[in-house]
N, CA, C and O of each residue as an XYZ file, in Angstrom:
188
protein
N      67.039    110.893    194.139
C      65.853    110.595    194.910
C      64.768    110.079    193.972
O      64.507    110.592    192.883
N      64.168    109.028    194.490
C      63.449    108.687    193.859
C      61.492    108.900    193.961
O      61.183    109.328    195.072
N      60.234    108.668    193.005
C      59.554    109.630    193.264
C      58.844    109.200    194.514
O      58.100    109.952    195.145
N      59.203    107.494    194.970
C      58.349    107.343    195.718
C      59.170    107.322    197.659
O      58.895    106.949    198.800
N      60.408    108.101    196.766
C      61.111    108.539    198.355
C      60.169    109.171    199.417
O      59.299    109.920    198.971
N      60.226    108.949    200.931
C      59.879    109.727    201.543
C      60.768    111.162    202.289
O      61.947    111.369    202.004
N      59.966    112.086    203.286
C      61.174    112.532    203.778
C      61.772    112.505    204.580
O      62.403    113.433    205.085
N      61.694    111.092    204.980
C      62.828    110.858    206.040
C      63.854    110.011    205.129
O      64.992    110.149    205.576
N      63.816    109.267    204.115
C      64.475    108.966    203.061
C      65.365    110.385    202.529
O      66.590    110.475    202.611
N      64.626    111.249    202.080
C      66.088    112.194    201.659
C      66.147    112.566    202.673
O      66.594    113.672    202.368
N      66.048    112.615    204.107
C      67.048    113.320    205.026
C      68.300    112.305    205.283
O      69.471    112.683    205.239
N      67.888    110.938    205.564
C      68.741    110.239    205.629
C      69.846    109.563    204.626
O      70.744    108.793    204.967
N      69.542    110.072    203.215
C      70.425    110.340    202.132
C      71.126    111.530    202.021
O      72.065    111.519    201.225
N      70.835    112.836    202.797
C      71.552    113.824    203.143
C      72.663    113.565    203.757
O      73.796    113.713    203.300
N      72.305    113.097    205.003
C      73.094    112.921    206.377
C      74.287    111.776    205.674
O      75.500    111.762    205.882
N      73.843    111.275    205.193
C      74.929    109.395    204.555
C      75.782    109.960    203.841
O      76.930    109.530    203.733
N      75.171    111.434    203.006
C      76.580    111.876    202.130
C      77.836    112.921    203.071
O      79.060    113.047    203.056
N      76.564    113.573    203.905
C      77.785    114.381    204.569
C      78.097    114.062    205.984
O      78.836    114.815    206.618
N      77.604    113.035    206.505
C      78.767    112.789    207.262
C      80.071    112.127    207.456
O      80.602    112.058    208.564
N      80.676    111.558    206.197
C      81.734    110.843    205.676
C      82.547    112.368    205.311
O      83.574    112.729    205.887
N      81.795    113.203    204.162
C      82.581    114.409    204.034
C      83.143    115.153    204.824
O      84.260    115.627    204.616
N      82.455    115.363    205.843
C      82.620    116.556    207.307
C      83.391    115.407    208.428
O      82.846    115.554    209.522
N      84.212    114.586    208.477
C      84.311    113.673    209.075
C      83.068    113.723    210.660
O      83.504    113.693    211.811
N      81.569    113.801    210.325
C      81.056    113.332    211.508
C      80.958    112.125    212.154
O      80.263    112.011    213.164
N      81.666    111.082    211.614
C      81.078    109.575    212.184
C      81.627    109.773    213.711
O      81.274    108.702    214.206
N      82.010    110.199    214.323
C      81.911    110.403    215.998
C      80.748    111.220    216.171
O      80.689    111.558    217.354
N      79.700    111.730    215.431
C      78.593    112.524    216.228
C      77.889    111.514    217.022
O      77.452    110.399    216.734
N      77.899    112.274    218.206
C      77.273    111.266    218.974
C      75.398    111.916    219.453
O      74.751    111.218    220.233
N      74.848    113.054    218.962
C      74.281    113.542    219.063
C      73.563    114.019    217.684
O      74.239    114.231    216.677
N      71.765    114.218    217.707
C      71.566    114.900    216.500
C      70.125    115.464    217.401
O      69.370    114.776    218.088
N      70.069    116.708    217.170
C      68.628    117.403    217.733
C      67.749    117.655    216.285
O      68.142    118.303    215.315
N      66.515    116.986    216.425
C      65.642    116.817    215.421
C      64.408    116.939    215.912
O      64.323    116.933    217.140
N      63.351    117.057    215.242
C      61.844    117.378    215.508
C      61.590    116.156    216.018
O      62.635    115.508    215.977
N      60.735    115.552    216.464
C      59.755    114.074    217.043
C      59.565    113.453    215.395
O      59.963    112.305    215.198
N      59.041    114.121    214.398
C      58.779    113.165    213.739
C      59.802    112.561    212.939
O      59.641    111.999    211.856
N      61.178    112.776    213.757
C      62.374    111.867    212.847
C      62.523    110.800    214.204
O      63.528    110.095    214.113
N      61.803    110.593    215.284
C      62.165    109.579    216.412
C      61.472    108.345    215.011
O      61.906    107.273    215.434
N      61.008    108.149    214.228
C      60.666    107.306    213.794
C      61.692    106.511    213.499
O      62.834    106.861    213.201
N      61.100    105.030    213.622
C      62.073    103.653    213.683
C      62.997    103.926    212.590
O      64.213    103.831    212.754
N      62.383    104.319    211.296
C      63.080    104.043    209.548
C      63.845    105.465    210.025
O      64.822    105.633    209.295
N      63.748    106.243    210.743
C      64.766    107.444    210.658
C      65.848    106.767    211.438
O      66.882    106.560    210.803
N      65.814    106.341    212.814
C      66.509    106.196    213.326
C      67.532    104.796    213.378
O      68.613    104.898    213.958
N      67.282    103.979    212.981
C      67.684    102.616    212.404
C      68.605    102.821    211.270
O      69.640    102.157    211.237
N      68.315    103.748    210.253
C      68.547    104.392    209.099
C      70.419    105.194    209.657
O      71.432    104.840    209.054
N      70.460    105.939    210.502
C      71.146    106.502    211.535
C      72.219    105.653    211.402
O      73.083    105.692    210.526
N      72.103    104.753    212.472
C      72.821    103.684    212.697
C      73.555    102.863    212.475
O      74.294    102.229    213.229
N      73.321    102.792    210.866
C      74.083    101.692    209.539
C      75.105    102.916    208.804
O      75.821    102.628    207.845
């Protein structure tokens, strides 16, 4: 991580490592607070 990461940046560097590990790429669901509806969270998601 870098210093000018945010934290939706390491959440979404969390999620990128373990959902390949845990085979989640079928989650079709994620329950999160409102302030991850943000575009860069959720776009981020997606790829």
């Amino acid at each position: 991580m870098k210093d000018d990461d945010t934290r939706v940046d390491a959440y979404l560097a969390h999620l990128n490592r373990v959902i390949p590990e845990y085979h989640l790429a079928d989650l079709r669901y994620l329950t999160a607070d409102g302030f991850f509806g943000k575009v860069k969270f959720v776009d981020g998601l997606e790829h």
